[in-house]
C-alpha positions in Angstrom: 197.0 115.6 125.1 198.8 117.2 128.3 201.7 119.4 127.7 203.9 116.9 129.2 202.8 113.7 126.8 203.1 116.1 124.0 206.7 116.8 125.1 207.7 112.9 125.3 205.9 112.5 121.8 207.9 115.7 120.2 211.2 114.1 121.6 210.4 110.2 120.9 209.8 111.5 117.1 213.1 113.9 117.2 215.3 110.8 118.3 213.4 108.7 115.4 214.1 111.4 112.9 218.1 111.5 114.1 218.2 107.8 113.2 216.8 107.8 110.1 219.0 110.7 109.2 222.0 109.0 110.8 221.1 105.9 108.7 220.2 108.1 105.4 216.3 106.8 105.4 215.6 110.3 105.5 217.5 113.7 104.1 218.7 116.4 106.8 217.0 118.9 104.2 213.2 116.8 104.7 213.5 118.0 108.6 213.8 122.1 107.5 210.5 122.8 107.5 210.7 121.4 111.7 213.9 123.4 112.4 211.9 126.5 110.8 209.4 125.7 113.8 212.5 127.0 116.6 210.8 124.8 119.3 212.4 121.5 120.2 211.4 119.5 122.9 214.1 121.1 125.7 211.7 124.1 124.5 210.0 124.2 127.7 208.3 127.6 128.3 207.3 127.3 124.3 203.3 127.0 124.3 201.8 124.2 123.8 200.4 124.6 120.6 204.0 125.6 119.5 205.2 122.5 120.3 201.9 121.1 118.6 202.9 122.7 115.6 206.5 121.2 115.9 205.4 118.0 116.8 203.0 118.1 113.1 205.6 119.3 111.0 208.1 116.5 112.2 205.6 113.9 111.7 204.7 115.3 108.2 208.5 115.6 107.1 209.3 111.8 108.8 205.8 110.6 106.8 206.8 112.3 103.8 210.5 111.1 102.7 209.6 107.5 104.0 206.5 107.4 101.4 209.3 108.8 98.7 211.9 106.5 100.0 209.8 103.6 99.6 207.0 104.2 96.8 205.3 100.7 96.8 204.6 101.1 100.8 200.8 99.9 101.3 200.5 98.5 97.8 200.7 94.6 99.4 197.7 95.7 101.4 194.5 93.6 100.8 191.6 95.4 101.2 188.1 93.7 102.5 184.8 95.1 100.3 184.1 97.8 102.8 187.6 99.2 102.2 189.6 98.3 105.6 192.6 96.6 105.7 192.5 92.7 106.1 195.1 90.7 108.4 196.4 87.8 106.8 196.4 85.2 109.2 199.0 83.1 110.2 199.7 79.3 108.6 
């Protein structure tokens, strides 16, 4: 991924985290571990992989308090005999 797409991904996931914090899906505390990063995505002249690093640690702390908000998430899954996930279709 090019510097700039990993930019617009950093700040599409920043403004998801803002309202899920804003709506208290997920704790301002679950987002330290990205804030400990010190690159945002107005970081411009931060390397890439900085921002790669950012952009993981977001994701993981987003990922991580919606699986603890919401436990049973995937459980109404069905699963097909070679283990991928079926689509019900529709009635």
């Amino acid at each position: 991924m090019k510097k700039n797409e990993l930019l617009h991904v950093h700040s599409l996931l920043l403004a998801l985290a803002r309202q899920f914090t804003e709506r208290g899906v997920v704790s301002d505390e679950a987002l330290d571990s990205y804030r400990e990063t010190g690159v945002t995505p107005m970081s411009l002249r931060a390397a890439r992989d900085d921002h790669v690093d950012a952009v993981l640690e977001l994701a993981t702390a987003l990922g991580g308090s919606l699986d603890a908000a919401d436990p049973t998430a995937g459980d109404d899954v069905d699963e097909a005999d070679d283990g991928q996930p079926v689509v019900a279709e529709s009635e």
